[in-house]
C-alpha positions in Angstrom: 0.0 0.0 0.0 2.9 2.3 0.8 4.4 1.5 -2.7 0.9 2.6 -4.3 0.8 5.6 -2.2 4.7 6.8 -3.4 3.4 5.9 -7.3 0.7 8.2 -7.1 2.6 11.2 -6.2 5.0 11.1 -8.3 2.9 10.4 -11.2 0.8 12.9 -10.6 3.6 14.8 -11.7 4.3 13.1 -15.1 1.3 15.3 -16.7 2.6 19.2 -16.6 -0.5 21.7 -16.9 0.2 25.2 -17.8 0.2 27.9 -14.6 -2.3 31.0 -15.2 0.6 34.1 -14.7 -2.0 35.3 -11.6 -0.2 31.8 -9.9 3.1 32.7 -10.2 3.4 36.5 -9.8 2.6 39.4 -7.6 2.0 43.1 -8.5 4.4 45.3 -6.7 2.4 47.6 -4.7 -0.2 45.2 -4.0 -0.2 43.5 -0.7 -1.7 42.2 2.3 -1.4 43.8 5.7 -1.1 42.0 9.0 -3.3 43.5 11.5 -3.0 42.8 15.2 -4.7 43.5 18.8 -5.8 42.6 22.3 -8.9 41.9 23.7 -11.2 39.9 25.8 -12.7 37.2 25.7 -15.5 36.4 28.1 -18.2 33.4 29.4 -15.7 30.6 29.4 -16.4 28.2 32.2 -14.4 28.4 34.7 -10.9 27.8 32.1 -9.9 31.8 31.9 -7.0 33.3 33.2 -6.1 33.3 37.0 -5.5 36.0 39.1 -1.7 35.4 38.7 -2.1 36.9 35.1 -2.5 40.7 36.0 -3.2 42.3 32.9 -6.3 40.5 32.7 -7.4 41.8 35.6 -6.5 45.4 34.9 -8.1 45.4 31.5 -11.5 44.1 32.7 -11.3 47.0 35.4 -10.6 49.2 32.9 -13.3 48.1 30.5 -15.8 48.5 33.3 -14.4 51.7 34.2 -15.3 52.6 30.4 -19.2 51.4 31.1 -19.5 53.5 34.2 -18.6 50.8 36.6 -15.6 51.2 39.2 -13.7 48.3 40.3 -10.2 47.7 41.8 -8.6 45.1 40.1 -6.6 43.6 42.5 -10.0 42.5 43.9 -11.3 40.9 40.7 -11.3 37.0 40.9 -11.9 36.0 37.5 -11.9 32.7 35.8 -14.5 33.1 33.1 -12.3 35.7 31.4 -9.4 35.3 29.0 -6.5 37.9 27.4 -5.9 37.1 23.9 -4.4 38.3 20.4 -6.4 39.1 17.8 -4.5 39.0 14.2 -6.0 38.8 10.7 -4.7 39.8 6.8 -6.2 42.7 5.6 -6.0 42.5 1.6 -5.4 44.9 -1.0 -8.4 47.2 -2.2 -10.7 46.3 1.2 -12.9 48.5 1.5 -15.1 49.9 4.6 -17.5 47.1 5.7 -15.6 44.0 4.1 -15.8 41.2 6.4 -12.4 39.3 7.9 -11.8 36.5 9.2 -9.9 36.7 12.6 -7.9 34.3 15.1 -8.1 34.8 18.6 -5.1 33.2 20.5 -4.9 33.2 24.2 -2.2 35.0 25.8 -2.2 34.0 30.0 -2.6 30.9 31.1 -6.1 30.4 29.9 -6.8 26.4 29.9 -9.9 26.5 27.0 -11.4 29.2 25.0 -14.7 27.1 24.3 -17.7 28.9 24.1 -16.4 32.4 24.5 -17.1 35.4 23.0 -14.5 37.8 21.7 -15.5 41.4 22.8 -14.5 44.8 20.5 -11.4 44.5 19.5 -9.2 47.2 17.6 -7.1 45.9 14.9 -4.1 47.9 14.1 -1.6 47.8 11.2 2.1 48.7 11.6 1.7 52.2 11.4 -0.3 52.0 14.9 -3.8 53.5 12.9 -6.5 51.0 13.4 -8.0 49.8 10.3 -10.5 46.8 11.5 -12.6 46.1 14.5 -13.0 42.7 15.7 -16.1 40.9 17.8 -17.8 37.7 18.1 -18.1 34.3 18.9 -14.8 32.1 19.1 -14.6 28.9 16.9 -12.3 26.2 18.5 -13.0 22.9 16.2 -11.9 20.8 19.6 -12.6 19.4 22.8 -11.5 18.1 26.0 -13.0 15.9 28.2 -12.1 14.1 32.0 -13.4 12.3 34.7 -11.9 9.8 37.3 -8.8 9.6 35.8 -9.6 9.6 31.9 -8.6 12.2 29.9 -9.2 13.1 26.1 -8.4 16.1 24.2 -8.5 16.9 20.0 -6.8 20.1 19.1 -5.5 23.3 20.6 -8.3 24.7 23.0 -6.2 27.8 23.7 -6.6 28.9 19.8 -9.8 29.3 17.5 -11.1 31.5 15.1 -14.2 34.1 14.0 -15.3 33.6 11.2 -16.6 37.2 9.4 -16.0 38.8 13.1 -13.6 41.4 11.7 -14.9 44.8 9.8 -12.8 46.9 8.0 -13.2 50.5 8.8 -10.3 52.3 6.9 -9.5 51.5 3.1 -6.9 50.5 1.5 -7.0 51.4 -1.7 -3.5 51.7 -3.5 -3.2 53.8 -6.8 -2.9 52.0 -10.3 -1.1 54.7 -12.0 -0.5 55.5 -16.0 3.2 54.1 -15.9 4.4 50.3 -16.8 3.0 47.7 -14.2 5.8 45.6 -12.5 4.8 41.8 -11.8 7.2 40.7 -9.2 7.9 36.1 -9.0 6.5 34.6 -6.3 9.7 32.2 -6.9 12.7 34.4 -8.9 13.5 32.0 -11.5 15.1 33.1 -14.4 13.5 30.4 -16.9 9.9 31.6 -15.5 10.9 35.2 -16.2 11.9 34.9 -19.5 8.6 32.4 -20.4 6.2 34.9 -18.7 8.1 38.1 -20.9 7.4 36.0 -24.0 3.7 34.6 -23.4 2.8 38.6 -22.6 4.1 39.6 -25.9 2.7 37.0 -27.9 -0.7 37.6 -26.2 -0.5 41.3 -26.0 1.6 42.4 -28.8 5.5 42.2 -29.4 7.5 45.1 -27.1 4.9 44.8 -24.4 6.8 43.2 -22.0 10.6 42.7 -20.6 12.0 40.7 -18.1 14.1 42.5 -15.8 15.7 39.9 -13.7 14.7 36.2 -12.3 12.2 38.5 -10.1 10.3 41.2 -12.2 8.8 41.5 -15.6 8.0 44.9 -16.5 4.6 45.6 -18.7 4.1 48.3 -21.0 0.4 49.9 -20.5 -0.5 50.6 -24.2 -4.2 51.7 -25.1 -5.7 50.5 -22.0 -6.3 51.0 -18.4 -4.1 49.3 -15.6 -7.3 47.6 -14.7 -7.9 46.4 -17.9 -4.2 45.0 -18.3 -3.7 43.4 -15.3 -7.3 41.2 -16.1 -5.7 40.3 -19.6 -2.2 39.5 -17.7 -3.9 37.5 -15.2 -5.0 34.8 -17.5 -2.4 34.3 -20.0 -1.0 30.8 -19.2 2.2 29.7 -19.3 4.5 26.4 -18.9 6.4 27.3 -15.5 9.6 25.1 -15.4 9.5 23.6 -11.9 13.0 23.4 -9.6 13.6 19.5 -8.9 12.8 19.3 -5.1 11.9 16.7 -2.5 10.3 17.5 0.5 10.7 15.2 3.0 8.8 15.2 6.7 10.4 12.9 9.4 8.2 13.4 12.0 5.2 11.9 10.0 7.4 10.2 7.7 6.0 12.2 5.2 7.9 12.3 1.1 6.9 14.3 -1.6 8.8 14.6 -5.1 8.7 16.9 -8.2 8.4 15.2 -11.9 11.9 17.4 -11.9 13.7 14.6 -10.2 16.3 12.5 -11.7 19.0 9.9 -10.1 21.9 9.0 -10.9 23.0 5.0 -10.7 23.6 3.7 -7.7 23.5 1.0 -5.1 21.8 0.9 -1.9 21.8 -1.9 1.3 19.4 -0.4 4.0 18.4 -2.6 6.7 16.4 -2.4 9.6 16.6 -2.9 13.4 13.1 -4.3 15.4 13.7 -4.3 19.5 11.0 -5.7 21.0 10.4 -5.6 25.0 7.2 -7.8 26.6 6.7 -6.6 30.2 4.8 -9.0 32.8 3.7 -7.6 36.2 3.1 -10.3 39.0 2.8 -9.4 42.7 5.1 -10.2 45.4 3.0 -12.2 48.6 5.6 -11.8 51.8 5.3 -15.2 53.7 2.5 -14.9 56.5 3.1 -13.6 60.1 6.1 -11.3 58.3 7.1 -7.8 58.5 7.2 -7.7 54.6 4.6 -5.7 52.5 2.8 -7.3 48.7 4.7 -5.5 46.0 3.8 -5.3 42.4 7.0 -7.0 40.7 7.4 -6.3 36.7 9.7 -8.9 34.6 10.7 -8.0 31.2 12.6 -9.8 28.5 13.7 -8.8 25.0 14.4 -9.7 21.7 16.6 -7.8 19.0 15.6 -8.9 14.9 17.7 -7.4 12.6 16.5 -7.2 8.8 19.0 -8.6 6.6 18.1 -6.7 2.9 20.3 -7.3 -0.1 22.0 -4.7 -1.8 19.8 -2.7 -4.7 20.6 -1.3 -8.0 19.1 1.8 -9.0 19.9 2.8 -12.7 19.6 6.1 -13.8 16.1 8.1 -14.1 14.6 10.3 -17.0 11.2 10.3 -16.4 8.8 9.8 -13.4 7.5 6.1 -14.3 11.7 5.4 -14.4 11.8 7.5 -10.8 8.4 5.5 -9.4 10.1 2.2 -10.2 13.3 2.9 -9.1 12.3 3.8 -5.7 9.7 1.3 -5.7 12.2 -1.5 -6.4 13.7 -0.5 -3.1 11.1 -1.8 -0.8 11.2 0.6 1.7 8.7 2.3 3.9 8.4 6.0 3.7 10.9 6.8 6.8 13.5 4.7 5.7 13.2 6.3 2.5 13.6 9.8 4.2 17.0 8.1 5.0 17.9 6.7 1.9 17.2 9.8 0.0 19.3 12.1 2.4 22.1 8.8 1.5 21.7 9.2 -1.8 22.0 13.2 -2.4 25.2 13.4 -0.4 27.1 10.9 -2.8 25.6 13.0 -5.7 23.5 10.2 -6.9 20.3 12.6 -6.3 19.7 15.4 -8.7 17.1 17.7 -6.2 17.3 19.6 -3.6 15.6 18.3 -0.3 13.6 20.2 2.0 13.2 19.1 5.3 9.6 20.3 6.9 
């Protein structure tokens, strides 16, 4: 099954589909803007912040200072309260009213934020101007539960999100002047450059666009409005060359290949090592009329396998079907491939680079 499940990614590679240029450019000017604050969030049961986390206290005193209602805060016990950070992406050309989407992460020592309710929150850009408010019911998408002993828990409690609780209040509106309209690479590659450069003009008209460097492709604004260009540039498609890469997860065991990837020939012996420990308890009866107390006693024995795997030949690859069956011929699971493959790039026999997530 683990073969099957290597042969499918990689040939899902084998079939290359032209890239739209929205996918694989930006346009300089246009951005998102993180946007962050503090806030409240109230009627958890009984799983907010303690009184060891001042600044909880103090902002609920001040809050109900705000509402007409005067409280010393060192005599606030609170546990159905919680601190937390609000932080969301404002996007290019919002507008006042557009809904956000916000997350709310707890910032004391808060043990759950289920069934809480964010209170008004100001979001702020880096500037310090506020450019969002934020309120509403917290999402978690978990639980926890324990009784006598048993405990059970899915997910972070102390995180969640509101959906459509953020409202812009101050635009962002950047200016599409008259002059040429730079498209920055989302991944500089001077191959993708050139190709985008060439699909514009042959779309467009000869002249209309020049790469600069493996990062930005200038665009000529001829009879037409910036608006109107970037809608035209948007859907011209092109054949983006992809960098061979494997990404490789060890914690999950996790590996992931471009159709870029080629090997070299070479030969690999990988073996594995199974220690395996069985663990009896018995209990320990003193003799009768003694001073000695019943134990519980726990005897454990062992056994060591080793896997003894001949050597493999891998010949060279030019294609993913000759990459599938290569590493398919190795029979390994996908962490001792995670091995193999860091093996194999550092004699050279491995033509990608490998990413480790």
């Amino acid at each position: 099954m683990k073969r099957l499940i290597l042969s499918v990614l990689l040939s899902s590679a084998a079939v290359a589909a032209p890239s739209r240029v929205k996918e694989l450019v930006d346009v300089q000017g246009f951005r998102t803007n993180e946007l962050l604050g503090y806030g409240l969030v109230v009627g958890l049961q009984g799983t907010g912040d303690t009184e060891q986390v001042l600044f909880t206290q103090q902002s609920v005193s001040g809050m109900l200072g705000r509402l007409g209602v005067r409280v010393d805060p060192r005599e606030l016990r609170l546990r159905n309260v919680a601190a937390v950070i609000v932080t969301t992406r404002l996007q290019t050309f919002s507008r006042q009213g557009t809904r956000l989407d916000v997350t709310v992460s707890a910032l004391g020592n808060a043990r759950s934020l289920v069934g809480g309710t964010l209170l008004v929150t100001p979001l702020n850009g880096a500037d310090g101007q506020t450019y969002a408010l934020a309120q509403g019911p917290v999402q978690i998408g978990g639980y926890a539960a324990a009784m006598n002993g048993f405990a059970q828990q899915k997910n972070t409690l102390t995180s969640g999100r509101v959906p459509e609780g953020g409202t812009v209040e101050r635009s962002v509106l950047p200016a599409l002047g008259a002059g040429p309209v730079l498209l920055t690479l989302k991944r500089p590659d001077f191959t993708n450059a050139t190709r985008i450069a060439t699909a514009i003009d042959k779309a467009l008209g000869d002249g209309t666009a020049k790469a600069l460097d493996p990062a930005a492709v200038e665009v000529a604004v001829k009879d037409t409005t910036p608006m109107a260009l970037l809608a035209k540039l948007e859907a011209i498609e092109v054949e983006a060359d992809l960098k061979a890469k494997v990404a490789i997860s060890e914690r999950t065991g996790t590996v992931v290949m471009g159709g870029q990837v080629r090997l070299k020939p070479a030969v690999v012996a990988h073996g594995g090592l199974k220690v395996t420990i069985n663990t009896q308890s018995a209990v320990a009866q003193p003799a009768p009329f003694s001073v000695g107390q019943t134990a519980l006693v726990r005897n454990s024995t062992g056994e060591v396998e080793e896997e003894n795997r001949k050597a493999v030949g891998i010949p060279a690859t030019t294609s993913v079907d000759d990459l599938v069956k290569a590493i398919n011929s190795l029979g390994a699971s996908p962490r001792d491939l995670v091995a193999i493959l860091q093996a194999l790039k550092a004699v050279g026999a491995l033509d990608a680079d490998l990413e480790v997530l």
